[in-house]
ROVO-529488 format. One line per 8 residues: for each residue x, y, z of C-alpha. Coordinates in Angstrom, 3 decimals. Layout:
ROVO-529488
X/Y/Z ~ ...
This chain:
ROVO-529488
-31.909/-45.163/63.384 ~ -33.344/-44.488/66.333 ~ -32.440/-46.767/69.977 ~ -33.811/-46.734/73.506 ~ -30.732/-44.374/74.803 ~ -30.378/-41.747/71.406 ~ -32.155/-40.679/68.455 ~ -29.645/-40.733/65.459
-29.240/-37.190/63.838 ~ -30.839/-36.227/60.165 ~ -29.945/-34.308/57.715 ~ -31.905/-31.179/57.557 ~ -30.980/-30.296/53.667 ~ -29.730/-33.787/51.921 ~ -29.673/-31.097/48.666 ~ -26.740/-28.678/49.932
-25.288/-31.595/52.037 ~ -24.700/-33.994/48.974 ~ -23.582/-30.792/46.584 ~ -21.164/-29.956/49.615 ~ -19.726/-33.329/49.703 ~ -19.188/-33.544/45.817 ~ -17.912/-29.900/45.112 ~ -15.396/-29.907/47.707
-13.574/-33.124/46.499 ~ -10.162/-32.638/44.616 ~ -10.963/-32.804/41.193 ~ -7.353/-34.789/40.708 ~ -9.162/-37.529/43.101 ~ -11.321/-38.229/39.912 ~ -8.828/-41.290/38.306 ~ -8.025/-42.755/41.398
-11.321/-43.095/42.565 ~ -12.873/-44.971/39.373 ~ -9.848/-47.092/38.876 ~ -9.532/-48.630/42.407 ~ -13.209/-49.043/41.720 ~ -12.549/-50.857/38.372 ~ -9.387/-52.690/40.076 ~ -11.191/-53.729/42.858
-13.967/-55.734/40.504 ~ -11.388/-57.005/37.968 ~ -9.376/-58.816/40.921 ~ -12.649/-60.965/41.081 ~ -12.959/-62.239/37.728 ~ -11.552/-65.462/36.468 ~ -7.917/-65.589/36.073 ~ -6.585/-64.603/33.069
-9.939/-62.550/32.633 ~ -8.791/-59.947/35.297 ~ -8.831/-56.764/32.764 ~ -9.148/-53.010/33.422 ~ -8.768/-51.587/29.814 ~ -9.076/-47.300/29.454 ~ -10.188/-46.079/26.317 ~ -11.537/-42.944/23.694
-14.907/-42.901/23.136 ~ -16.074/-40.743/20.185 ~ -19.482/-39.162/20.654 ~ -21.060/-36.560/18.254 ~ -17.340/-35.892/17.022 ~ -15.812/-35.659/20.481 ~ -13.920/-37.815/22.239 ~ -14.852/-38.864/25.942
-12.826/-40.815/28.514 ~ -13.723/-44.707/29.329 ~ -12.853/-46.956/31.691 ~ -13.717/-51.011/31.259 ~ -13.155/-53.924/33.892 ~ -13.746/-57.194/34.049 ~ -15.174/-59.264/36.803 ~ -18.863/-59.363/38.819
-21.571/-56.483/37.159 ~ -24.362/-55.718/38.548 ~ -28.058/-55.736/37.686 ~ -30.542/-52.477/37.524 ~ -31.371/-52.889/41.443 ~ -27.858/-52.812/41.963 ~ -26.928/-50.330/39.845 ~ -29.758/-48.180/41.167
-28.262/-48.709/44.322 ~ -24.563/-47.912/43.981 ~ -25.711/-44.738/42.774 ~ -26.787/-43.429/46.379 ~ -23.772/-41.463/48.211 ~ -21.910/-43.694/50.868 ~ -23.253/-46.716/48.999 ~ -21.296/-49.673/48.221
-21.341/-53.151/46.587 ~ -19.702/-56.067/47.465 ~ -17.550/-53.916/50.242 ~ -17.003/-53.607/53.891 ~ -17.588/-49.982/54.742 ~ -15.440/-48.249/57.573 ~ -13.425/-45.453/58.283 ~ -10.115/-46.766/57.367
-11.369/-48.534/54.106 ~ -13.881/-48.029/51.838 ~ -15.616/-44.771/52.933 ~ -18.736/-45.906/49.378 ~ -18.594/-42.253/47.934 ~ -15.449/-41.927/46.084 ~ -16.140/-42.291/42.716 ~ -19.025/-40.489/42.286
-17.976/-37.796/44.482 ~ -14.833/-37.414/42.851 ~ -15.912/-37.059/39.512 ~ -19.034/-35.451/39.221 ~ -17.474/-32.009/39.590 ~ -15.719/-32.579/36.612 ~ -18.701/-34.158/34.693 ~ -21.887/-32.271/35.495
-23.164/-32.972/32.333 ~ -23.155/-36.495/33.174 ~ -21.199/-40.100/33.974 ~ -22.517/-42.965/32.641 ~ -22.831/-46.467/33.825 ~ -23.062/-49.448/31.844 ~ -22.687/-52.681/33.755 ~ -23.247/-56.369/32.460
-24.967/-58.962/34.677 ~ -26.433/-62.464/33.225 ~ -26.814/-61.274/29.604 ~ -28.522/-58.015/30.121 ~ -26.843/-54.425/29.971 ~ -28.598/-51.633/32.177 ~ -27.379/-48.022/32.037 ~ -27.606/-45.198/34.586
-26.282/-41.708/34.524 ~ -25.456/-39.668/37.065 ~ -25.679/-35.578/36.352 ~ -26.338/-32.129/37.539 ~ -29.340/-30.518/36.219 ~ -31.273/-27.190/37.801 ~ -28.464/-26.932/40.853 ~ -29.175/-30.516/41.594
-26.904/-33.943/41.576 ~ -28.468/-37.072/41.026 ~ -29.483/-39.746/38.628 ~ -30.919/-38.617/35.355 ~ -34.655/-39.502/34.536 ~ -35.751/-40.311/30.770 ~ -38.814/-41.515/29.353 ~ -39.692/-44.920/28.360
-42.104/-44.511/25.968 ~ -43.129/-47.893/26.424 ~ -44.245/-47.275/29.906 ~ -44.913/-43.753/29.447 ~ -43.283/-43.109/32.492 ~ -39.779/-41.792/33.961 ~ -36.999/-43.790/34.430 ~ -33.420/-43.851/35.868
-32.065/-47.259/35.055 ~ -32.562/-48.538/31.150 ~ -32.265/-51.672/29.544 ~ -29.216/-51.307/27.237 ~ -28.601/-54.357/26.076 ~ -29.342/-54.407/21.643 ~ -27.438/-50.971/22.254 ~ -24.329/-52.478/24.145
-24.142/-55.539/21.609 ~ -23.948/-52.709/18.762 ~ -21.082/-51.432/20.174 ~ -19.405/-54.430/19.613 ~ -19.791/-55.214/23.989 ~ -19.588/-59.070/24.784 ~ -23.147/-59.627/26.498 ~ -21.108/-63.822/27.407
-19.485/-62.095/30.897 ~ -19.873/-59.876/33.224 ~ -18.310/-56.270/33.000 ~ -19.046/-52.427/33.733 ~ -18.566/-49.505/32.533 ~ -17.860/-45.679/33.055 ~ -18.213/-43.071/30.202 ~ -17.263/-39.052/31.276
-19.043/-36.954/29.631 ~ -17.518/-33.838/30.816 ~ -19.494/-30.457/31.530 ~ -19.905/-29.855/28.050 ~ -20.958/-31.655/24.734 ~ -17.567/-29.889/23.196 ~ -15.012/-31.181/26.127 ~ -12.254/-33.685/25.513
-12.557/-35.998/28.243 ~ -9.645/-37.877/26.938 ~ -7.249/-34.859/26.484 ~ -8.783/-32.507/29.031 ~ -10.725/-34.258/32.234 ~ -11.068/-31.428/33.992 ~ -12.198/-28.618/31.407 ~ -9.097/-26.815/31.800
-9.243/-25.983/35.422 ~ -6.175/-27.512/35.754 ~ -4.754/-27.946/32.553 ~ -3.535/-31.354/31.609 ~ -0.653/-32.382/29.010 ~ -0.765/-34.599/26.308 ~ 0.236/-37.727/28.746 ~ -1.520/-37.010/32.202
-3.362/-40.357/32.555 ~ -0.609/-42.408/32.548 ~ 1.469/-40.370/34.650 ~ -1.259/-40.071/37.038 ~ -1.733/-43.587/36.749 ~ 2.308/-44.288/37.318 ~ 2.029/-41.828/40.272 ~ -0.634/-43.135/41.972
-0.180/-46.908/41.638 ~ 2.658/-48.819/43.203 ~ 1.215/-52.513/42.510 ~ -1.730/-53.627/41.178 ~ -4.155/-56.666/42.203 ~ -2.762/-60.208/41.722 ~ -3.509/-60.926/37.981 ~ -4.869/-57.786/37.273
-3.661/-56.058/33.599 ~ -4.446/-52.416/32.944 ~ -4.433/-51.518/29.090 ~ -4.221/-47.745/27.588 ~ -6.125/-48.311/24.454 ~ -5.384/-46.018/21.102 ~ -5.317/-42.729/22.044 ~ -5.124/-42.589/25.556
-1.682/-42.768/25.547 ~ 1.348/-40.709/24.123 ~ 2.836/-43.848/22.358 ~ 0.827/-45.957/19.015 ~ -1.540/-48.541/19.814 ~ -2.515/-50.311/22.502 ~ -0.084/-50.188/26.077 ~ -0.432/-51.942/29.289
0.637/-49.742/32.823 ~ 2.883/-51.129/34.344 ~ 4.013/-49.275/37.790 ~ 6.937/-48.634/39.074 ~ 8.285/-51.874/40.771 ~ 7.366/-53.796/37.669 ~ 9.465/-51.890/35.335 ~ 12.894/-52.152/37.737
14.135/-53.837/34.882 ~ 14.903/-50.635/33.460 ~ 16.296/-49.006/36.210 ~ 20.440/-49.284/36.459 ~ 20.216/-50.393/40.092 ~ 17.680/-50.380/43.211 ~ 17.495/-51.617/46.734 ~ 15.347/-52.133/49.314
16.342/-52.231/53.235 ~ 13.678/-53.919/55.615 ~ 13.665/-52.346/58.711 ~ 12.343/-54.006/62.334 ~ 9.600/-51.931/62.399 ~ 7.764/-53.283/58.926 ~ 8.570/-49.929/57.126 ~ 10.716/-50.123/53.674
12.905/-48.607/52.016 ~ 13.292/-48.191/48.397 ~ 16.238/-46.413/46.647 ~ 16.315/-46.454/43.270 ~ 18.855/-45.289/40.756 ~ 17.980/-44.334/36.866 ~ 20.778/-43.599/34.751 ~ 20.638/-41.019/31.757
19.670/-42.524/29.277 ~ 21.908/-42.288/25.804 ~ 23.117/-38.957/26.336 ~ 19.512/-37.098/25.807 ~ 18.749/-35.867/29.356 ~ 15.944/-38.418/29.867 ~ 16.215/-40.715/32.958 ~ 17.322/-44.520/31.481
13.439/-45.831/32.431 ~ 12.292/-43.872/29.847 ~ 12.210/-46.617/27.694 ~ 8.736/-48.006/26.395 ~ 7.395/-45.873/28.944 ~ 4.086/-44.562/28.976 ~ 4.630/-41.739/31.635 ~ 7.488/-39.279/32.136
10.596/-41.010/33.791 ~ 11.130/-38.172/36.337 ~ 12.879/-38.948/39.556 ~ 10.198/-39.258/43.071 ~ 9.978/-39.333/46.390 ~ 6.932/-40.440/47.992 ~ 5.178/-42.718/50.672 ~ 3.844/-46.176/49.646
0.906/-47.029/51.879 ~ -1.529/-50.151/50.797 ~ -0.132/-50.292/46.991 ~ -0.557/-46.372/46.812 ~ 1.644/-43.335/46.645 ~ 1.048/-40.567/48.841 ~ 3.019/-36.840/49.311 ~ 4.459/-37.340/46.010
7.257/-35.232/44.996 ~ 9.396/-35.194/41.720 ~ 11.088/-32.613/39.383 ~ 12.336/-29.718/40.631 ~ 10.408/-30.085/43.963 ~ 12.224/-33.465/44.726 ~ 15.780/-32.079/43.827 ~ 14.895/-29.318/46.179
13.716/-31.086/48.955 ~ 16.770/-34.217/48.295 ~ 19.296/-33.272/50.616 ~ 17.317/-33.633/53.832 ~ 16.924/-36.991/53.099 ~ 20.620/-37.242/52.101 ~ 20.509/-36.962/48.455 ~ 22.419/-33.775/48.284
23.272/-34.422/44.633 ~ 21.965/-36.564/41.800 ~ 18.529/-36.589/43.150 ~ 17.088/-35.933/39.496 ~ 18.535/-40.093/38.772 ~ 17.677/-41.021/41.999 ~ 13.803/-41.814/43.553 ~ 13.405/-42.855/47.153
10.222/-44.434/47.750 ~ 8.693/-45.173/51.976 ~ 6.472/-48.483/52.306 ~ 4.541/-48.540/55.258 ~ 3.114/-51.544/56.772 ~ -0.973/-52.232/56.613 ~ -0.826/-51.992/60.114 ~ 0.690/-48.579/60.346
-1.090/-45.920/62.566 ~ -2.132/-43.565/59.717 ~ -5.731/-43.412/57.898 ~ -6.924/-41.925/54.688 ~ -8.250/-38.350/54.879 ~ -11.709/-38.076/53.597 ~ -11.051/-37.882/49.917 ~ -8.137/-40.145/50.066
-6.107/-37.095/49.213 ~ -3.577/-37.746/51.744 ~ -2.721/-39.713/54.706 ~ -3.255/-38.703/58.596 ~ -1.922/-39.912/62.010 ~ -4.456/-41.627/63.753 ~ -2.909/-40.679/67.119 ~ -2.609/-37.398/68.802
-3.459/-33.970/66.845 ~ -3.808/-36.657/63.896 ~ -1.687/-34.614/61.820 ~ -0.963/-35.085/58.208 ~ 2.140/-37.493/57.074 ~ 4.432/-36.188/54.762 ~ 7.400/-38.244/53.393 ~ 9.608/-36.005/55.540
8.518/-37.663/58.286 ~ 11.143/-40.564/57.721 ~ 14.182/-38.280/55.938 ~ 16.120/-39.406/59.109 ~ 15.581/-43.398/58.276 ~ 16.003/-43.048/54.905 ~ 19.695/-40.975/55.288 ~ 20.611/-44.005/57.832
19.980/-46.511/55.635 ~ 21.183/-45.386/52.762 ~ 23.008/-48.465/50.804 ~ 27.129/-47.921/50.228 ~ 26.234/-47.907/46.686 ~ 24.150/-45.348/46.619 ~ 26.355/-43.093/49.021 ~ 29.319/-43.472/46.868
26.957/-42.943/43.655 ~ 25.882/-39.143/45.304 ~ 29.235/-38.349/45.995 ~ 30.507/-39.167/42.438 ~ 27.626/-36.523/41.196 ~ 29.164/-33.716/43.807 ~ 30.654/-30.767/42.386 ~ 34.667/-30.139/42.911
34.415/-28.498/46.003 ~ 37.621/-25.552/46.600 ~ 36.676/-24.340/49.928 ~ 39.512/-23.273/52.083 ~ 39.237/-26.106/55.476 ~ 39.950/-22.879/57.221 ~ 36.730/-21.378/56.912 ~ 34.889/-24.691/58.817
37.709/-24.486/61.183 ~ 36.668/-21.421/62.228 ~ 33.289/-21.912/61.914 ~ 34.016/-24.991/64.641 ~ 35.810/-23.185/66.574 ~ 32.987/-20.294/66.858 ~ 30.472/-23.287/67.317 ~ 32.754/-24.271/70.377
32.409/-21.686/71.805 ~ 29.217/-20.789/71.735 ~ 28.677/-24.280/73.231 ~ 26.024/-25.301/70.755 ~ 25.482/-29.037/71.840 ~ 23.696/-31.885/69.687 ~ 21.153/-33.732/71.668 ~ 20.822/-37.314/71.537
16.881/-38.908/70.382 ~ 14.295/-39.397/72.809 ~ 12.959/-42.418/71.666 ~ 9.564/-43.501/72.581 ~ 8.658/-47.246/73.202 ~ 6.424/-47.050/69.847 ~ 10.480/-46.125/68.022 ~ 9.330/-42.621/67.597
11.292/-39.653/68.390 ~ 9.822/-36.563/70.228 ~ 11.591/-32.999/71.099 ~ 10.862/-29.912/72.050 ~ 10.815/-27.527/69.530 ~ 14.274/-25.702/69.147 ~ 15.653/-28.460/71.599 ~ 17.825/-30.648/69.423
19.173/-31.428/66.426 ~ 17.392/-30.701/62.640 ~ 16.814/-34.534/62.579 ~ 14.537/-34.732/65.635 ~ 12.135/-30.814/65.060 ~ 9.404/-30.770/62.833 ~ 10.232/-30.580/59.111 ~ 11.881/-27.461/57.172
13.835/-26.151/60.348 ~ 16.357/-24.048/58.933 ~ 16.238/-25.830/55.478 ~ 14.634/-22.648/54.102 ~ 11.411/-24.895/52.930 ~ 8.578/-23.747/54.331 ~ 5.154/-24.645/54.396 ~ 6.222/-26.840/57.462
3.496/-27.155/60.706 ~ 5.286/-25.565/63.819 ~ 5.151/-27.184/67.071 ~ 5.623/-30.315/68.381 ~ 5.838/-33.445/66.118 ~ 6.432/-37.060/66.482 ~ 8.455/-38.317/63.762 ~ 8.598/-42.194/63.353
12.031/-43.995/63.158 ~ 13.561/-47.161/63.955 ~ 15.263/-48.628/66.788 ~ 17.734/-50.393/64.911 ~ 19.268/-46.708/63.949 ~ 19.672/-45.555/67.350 ~ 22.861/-45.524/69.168 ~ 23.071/-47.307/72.167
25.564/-47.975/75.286 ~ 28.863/-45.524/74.721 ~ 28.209/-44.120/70.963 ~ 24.699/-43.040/72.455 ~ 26.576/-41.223/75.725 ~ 29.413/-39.682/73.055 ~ 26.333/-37.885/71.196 ~ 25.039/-36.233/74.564
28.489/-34.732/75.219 ~ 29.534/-34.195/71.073 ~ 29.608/-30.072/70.161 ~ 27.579/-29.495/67.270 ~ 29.808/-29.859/63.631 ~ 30.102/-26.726/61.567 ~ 28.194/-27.339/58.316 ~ 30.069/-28.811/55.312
29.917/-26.197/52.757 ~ 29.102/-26.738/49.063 ~ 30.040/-24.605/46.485 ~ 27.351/-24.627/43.538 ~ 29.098/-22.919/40.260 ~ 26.869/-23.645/37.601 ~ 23.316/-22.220/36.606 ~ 22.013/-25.573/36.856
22.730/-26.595/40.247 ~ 22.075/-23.037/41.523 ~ 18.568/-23.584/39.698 ~ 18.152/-26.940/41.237 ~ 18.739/-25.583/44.787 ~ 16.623/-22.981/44.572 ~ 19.415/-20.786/45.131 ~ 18.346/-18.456/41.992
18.774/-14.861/43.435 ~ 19.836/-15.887/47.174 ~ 23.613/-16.357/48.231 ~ 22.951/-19.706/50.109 ~ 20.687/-22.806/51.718 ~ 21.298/-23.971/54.899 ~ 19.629/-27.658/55.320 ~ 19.626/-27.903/59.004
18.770/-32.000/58.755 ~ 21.615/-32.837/56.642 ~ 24.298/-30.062/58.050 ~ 24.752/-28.615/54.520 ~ 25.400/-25.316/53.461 ~ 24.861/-24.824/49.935 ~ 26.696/-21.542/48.362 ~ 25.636/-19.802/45.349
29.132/-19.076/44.088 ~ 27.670/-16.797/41.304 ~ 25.561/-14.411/43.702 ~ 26.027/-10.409/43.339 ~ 27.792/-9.155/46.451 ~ 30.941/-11.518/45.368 ~ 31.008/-9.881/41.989 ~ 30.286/-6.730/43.522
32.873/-6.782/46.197 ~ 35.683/-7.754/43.887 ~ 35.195/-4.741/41.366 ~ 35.411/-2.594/44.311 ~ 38.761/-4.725/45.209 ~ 39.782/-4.396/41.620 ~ 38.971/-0.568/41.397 ~ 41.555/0.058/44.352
44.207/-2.011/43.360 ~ 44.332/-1.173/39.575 ~ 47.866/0.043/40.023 ~ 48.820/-3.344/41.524 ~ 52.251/-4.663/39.607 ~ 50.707/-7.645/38.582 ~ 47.503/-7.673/37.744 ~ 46.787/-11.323/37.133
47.811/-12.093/41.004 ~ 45.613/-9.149/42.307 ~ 42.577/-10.515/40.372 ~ 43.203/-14.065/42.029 ~ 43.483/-12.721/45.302 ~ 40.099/-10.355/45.049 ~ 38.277/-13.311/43.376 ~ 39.628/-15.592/46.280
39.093/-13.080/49.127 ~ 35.765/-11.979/47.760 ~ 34.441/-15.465/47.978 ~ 35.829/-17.188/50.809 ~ 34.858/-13.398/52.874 ~ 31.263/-13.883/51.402 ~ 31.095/-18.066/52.820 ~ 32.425/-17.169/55.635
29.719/-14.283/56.562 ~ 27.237/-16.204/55.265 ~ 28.844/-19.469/57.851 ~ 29.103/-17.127/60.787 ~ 25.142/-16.405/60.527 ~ 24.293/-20.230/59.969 ~ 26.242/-20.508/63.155 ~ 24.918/-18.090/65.275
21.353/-18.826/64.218 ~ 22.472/-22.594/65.883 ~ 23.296/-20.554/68.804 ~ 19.967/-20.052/69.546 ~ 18.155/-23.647/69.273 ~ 18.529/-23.749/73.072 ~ 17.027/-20.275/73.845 ~ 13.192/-20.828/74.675
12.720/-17.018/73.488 ~ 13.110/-18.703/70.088 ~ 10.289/-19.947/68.655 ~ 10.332/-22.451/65.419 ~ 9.209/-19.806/63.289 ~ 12.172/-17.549/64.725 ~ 14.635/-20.310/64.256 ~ 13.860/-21.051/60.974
13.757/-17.382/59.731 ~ 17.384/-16.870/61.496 ~ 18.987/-19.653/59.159 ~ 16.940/-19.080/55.737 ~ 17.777/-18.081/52.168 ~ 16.859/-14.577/52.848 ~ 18.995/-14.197/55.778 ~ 21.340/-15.400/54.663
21.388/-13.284/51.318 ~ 21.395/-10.098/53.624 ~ 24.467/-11.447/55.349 ~ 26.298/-12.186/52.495 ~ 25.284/-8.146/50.777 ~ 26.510/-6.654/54.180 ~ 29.996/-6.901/52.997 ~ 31.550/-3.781/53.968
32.665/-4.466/57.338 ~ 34.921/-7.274/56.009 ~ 36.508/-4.984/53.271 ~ 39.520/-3.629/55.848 ~ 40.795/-7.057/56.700 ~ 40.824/-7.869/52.879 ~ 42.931/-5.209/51.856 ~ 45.341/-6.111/54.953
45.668/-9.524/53.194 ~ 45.596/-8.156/49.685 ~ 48.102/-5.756/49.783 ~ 50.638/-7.767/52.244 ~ 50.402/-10.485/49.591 ~ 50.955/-8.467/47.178 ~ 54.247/-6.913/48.702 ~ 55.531/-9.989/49.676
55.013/-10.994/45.707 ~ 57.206/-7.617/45.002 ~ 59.844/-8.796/47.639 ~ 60.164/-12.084/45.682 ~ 60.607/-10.388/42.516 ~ 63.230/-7.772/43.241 ~ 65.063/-10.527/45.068 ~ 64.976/-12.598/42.138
């Protein structure tokens, strides 16, 4: 396009410019794309008729992935059309919408050797597929002998009604053919590069999806899904009925909350959704934007990443899902990978972005359901009493939330508390951007008038310390080899209780006391001594590593590397400066025990 005041740029190689586009897509984009594009068409048809159905397809012996909807098809100028990149159908095309590549950017990485199209309009079936052949994407030609010439698009229709295809309504259709005649498409989408189990579509599918188009009903045909016969999807808010309990808290600002709780189910380990499910019942934590989940975390990585939001414990029953409204200032990234600000360095949102709102809002319920999943804790109050009294006097100071008049909250890095810095300050995460980040919240969890003042003038709290005895909640910590976690957000300082230098410590305790005349109370008081002397080392450097928040020599990556795992492993090993004041307290408990005895 060319106008009086610019001439519109070209593309100088369409070739390398088209194979750019398509090779650089996530291969994991593939399902999403062709099922919003099958969702979006089914929505249209009649009601009742509104039907997405995903099924095997066996071809020469091998089974290939298809997906069916209902609802308006298209003709063979149409479907010759839809073929073209950043063509559409039907569809508004913009920036925040429908960017008219997706689907067949998405999946023709995976399926080189081809995608086909079959799509249903009036009565008559026409049939495209789109390939790579000699380095080149595009539609494949065949000859129609009738013609004697090459052809893209071909009349299907005798061929479709063989198949058993109603030719009465409209419908399309997308066959992947892989990049091989020998690949699965079914079992293995993406020719092992990643590797798939046996029920990936369906939890893609449950991962993906939060709601589905008014009327719309999504069917895994026979052998597409890990469970006999035919199953409809059904995502997650539509199966609540086999969750134990759930909430959801509106806020002001249009966002929502959900918290939702899923109970083991009959003893076996499995969350209590489980049942009739098509997908795993794991535990998540993601964004909901537009009926889609983004930043989606679950397993091990949400059980790690729980106790910022305040989910210290339980987090493998518990899933704690963000809604944002349409009108919320993010946009999809170009592949629809992930969501971006649309304001400022438009950085990428991640569902720690809101781990303040969610721990405010947190139902009773589910606050008294976390603390009934805590371990016993045993931890002398002495040790945070001296950890407060070191934090006193250090004059480490919380700072109250700047809030913006858009209800965001903005700091300078190293300025405030964990709540208000970018994410994985101190919480021994990683992977978090540095620098300066807005972080949206909500006015209605702001202090105001004198509980606002009090927080300007309130010393910072010494973190509540948490034992973790067992393998499995030193596993789920990721505590496996390192003494302790400090999760700045939350003010938690999780203590591997079975790490080395305790062990270590004591049998050099032991080793000097063997003559002790009772042996039982000099084991208690090296276990005892040995642990609370490793917590409290391992306090003192949380502490001092608070210390610094205000210095401006300290940068985020400084601040966060002062309070980590690994730091605070090496503080807990350095254990031989504490070793005089133990024996002090070791052996004058000891002689005091003799006293008693030879007075009795």
């Amino acid at each position: 396009m060319t106008t009086s005041a610019v001439a519109a740029l070209q593309v100088a190689d369409e070739d390398f410019l088209i194979a750019s586009l398509i090779e650089r897509c996530p291969k994991s984009m593939m399902i999403r794309e062709l099922m919003m594009n099958a969702l979006e068409a089914a929505q249209h048809a009649a009601e009742g008729q509104r039907l997405v159905e995903i099924s095997a397809m066996a071809m020469d012996g091998v089974e290939k992935l298809a997906i069916w909807n209902t609802g308006r098809g298209m003709d063979d100028h149409e479907l010759l059309k839809i073929c073209n990149i950043a063509s559409s159908l039907g569809k508004e095309k913009s920036l925040t919408g429908n960017f008219g590549m997706g689907a067949k950017v998405a999946s023709l990485p995976s399926n080189q050797r081809g995608m086909r199209y079959r799509s249903c309009k009036d009565g008559r079936v026409h049939e495209v597929i789109l390939c790579k052949r000699e380095g080149v994407y595009g539609r494949l030609r065949r000859h129609d002998p009738e013609t004697d010439t090459y052809v893209e698009v071909v009349d299907v229709t005798d061929i479709a009604e063989q198949d058993g295809r109603t030719l009465s309504e409209d419908w399309t259709e997308v066959v992947l053919f892989g990049n091989g005649p020998e690949q699965d498409t079914v079992r293995d989408p993406y020719n092992g590069d990643p590797e798939q189990d046996a029920q990936w579509l369906a939890t893609y599918l449950y991962h993906r999806f939060y709601g589905l188009p008014e009327g719309v009903k999504v069917t895994l045909l026979k052998g597409t899904n890990k469970l006999d016969g035919n199953r409809q999807f059904e995502p997650i808010p539509a199966r609540l009925r086999h969750f134990e309990r759930y909430e959801t808290v509106p806020l002001p600002s249009g966002i929502k909350i959900h918290y939702l709780y899923d109970a083991q189910y009959n003893g076996t380990g499995h969350n209590k959704s489980i049942s009739g499910a098509i997908a795993s019942a794991v535990s998540t934590c993601a964004v909901v934007y537009k009926n889609e989940l983004y930043d989606l975390s679950k397993g091990r990585q949400w059980t790690f990443e729980a106790p910022v939001f305040g989910v210290p414990f339980g987090a493998k029953h518990i899933s704690i899902h963000i809604e944002l409204p349409d009108n919320y200032p993010v946009v999809p990234e170009a592949y629809r990978q992930f969501l971006q600000y649309t304001g400022g360095e438009q950085l990428r949102l991640q569902a720690k972005d809101f781990e303040e709102l969610v721990r405010e809002n947190r139902p009773k319920w589910l606050i008294e359901l976390i603390h009934s999943f805590a371990p016993d804790s045993r931890t002398s109050d002495e040790i945070r009493d001296e950890l407060q009294r070191l934090l006193n006097q250090l004059r480490v100071r919380r700072v109250s939330p700047k809030v913006t008049a858009q209800g965001e909250t903005r700091v300078t890095p190293g300025a405030g508390p964990a709540s208000e810095r970018a994410p994985g300050v101190g919480s021994g995460g990683g992977g978090a951007e540095s620098g300066l980040r807005s972080k949206p919240t909500d006015l209605s969890v702001i202090p105001t008038g004198a509980k606002r003042a009090e927080m300007f003038k309130n010393l910072e709290r010494a973190p509540e310390i948490i034992p973790l005895q067992t393998d499995e909640e030193i596993e789920e910590k990721g505590l496996k080899g390192r003494a302790a976690r400090y999760v700045m957000e939350a003010g938690q300082l999780f203590v591997n209780m079975k790490y080395p230098a305790i062990s270590e410590m004591g049998a050099q305790l032991e080793a000097e006391y063997a003559g002790a005349n009772d042996p039982e109370l000099m084991r208690s008081l090296v276990q005892q001594h040995a642990q609370d002397s490793m917590i409290l080392r391992i306090g003192r450097t949380v502490v001092y590593a608070l210390s610094k928040q205000l210095n401006k020599e300290w940068d985020q990556k400084a601040l966060e590397a002062a309070s980590s795992p690994e730091s605070l492993s090496m503080a807990a090993d350095n254990f031989g400066d504490a070793m005089q004041n133990i024996r002090r307290a070791i052996g004058k408990a000891l002689r005091t025990s003799r006293v008693d005895v030879d007075a009795a």
